[in-house]
N, C-alpha and C positions, 0 to 999 in steps of 0.2 A: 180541216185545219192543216195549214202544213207547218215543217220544222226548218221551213230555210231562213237563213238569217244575209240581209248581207254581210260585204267583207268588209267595209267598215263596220256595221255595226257588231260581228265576230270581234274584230280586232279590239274594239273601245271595249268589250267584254273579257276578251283575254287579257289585258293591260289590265284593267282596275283588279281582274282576279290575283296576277302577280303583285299586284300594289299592295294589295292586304297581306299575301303568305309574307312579302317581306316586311311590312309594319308589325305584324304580330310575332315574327320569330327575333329569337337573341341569338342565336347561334351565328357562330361566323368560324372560318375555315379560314387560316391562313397556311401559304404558301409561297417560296422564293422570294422574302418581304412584300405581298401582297394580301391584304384582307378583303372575302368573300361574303356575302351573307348567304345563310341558311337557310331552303324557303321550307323545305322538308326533312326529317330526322326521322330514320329506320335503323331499326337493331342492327344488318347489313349494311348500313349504308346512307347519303344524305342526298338529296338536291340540289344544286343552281340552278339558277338564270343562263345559260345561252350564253347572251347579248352580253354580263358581267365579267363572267369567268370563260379562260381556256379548258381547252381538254386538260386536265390534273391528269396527275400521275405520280405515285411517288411518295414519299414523306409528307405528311400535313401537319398541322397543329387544329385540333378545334376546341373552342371556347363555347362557352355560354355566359355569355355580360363576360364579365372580365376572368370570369375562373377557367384554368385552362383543365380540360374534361378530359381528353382524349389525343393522344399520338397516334394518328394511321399513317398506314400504307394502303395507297388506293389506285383504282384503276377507273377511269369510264366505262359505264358497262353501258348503255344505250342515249338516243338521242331521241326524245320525245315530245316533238313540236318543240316549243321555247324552253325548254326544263331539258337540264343534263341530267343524270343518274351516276354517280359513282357508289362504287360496291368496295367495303373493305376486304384487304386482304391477310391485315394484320391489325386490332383494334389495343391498344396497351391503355389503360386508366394512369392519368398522371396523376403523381403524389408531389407532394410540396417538401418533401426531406428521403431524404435518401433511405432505400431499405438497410436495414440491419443484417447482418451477419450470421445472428445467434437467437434463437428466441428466448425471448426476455420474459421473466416469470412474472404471475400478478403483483408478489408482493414483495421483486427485488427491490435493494435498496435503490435509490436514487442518485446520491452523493455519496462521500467518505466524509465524516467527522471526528477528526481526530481531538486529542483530550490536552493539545499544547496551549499554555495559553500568554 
């Protein structure tokens, strides 16, 4: 038995494989106002498409659905067949309100109520 395939039928095999990473993943990578999808997500690092996205570099935003997850700074680390590779170089977790100054005890008060009436 052997393992050659032709190059269409490689090619109609490579496409439906990207076709599913990208139906199944939420993730998306924006960049310079441009939105990317995800096809894979590593602790280090994520995936494109090639053919979608440029070589990144730089500041990102990434999402999952609409929540924004993560601020990096990335770099392309390799090129492999249709899949890019970038590698973070700085990963920051976004928060939706700005950190605090001071730590704030369990059971500070919340408000002031004052006794005017």
């Amino acid at each position: 038995m052997t393992t050659y395939l032709p190059k269409d039928v490689q090619a109609g095999l490579d496409n439906a494989r990207k076709k599913s990473l990208k139906k199944a993943s939420k993730m998306r990578v924006e960049a310079n106002g441009r939105s990317f999808r995800v096809l894979k997500f590593r602790e280090d690092g994520f995936t494109l498409d090639v053919e979608d996205a440029p070589h990144l570099r730089g500041l990102v935003d990434l999402f999952d659905g609409g929540r924004h997850i993560y601020q990096c700074l990335i770099v392309a680390s390799e090129e492999d067949g249709d899949l890019m590779h970038y590698d973070f170089k700085r990963s920051t977790a976004a928060a939706d309100r700005a950190p605090l100054d001071f730590y704030r005890g369990e059971n500070a008060p919340i408000a002031l109520l004052s006794d005017q009436t």
